[in-house]
C-alpha positions as CSV (number, residue, x, y, z in Angstrom):
1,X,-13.6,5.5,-10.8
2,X,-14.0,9.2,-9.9
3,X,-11.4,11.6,-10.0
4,X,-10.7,11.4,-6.7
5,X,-10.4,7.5,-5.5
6,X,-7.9,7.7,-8.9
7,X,-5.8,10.7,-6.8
8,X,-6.3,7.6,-3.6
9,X,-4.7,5.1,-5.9
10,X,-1.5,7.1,-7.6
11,X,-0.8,8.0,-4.3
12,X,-0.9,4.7,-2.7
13,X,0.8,2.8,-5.8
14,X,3.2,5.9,-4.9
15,X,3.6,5.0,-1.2
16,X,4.3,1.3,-1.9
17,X,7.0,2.1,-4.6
18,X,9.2,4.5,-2.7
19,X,8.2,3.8,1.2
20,X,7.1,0.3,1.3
21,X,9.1,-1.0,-1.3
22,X,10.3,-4.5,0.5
23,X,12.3,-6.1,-2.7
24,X,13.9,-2.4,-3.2
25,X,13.3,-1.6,-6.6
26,X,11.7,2.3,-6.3
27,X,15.1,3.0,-8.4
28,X,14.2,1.1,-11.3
29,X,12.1,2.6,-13.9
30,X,11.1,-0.6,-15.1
31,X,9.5,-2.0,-12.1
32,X,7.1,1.5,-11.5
33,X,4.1,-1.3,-11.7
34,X,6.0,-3.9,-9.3
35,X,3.2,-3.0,-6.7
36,X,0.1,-2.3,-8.2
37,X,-1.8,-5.5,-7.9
38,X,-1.0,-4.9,-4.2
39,X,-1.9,-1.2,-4.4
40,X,-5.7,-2.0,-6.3
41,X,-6.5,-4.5,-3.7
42,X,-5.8,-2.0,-1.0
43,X,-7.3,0.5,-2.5
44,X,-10.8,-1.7,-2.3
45,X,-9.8,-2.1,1.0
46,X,-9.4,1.4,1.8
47,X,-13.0,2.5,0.5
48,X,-14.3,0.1,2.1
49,X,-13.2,1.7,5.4
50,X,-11.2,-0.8,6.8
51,X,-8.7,-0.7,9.5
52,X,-5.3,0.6,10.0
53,X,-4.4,-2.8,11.0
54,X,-6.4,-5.0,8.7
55,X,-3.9,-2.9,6.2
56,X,-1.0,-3.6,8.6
57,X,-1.4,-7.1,8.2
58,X,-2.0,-7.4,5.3
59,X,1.3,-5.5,3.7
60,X,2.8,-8.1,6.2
61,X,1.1,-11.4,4.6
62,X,2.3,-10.0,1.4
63,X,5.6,-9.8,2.4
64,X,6.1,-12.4,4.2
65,X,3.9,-15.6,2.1
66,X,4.0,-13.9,-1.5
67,X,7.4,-12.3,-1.4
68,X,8.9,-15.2,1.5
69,X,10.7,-12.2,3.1
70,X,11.0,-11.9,6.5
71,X,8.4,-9.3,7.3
72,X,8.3,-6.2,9.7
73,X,5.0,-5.5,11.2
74,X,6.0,-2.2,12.7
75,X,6.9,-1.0,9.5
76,X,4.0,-2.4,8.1
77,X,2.0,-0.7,10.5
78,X,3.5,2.7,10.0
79,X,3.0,2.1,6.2
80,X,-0.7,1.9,6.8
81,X,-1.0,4.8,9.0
82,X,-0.3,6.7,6.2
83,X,-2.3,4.9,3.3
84,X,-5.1,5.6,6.0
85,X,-4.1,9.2,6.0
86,X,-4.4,9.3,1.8
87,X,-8.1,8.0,2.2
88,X,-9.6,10.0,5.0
89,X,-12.0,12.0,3.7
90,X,-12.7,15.5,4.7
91,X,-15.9,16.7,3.3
């Protein structure tokens, strides 16, 4: 993985810890991993250029059939905007 799709990850793994975070636990040291299975499959996602919503709905899924929370796609939406905004390249 170069240097830069590993920048990509740590700061999506980031953005699902302490924005996402639907079972609250970005204040718990132990649980720094809690979303990372989540955060590598996105990340495959992300380079592969997929959509803002294709990323919207699936935070949702995971929320709602992994974690059987009741979801929020707006949330989930605005979430994605921004792990778009991490992987839009500039050069």
């Amino acid at each position: 993985m170069s240097s830069r799709n590993l920048a990509e990850l740590e700061k999506l793994k980031s953005l699902l810890l302490n924005d996402w975070d639907p079972i609250g636990v970005a204040d718990v040291p132990e649980a720094v991993d809690e979303y990372d299975s989540y955060a590598f499959h996105l990340h495959g996602m992300l380079t592969a250029g997929t959509t803002s919503q294709a990323v919207a709905e699936y935070l949702n899924w995971v929320v709602t059939a992994r974690m059987d929370l009741t979801g929020n796609l707006a949330f989930d939406r605005e979430i994605a905007e921004r792990a778009i905004a991490l992987y839009a390249r500039t050069d």
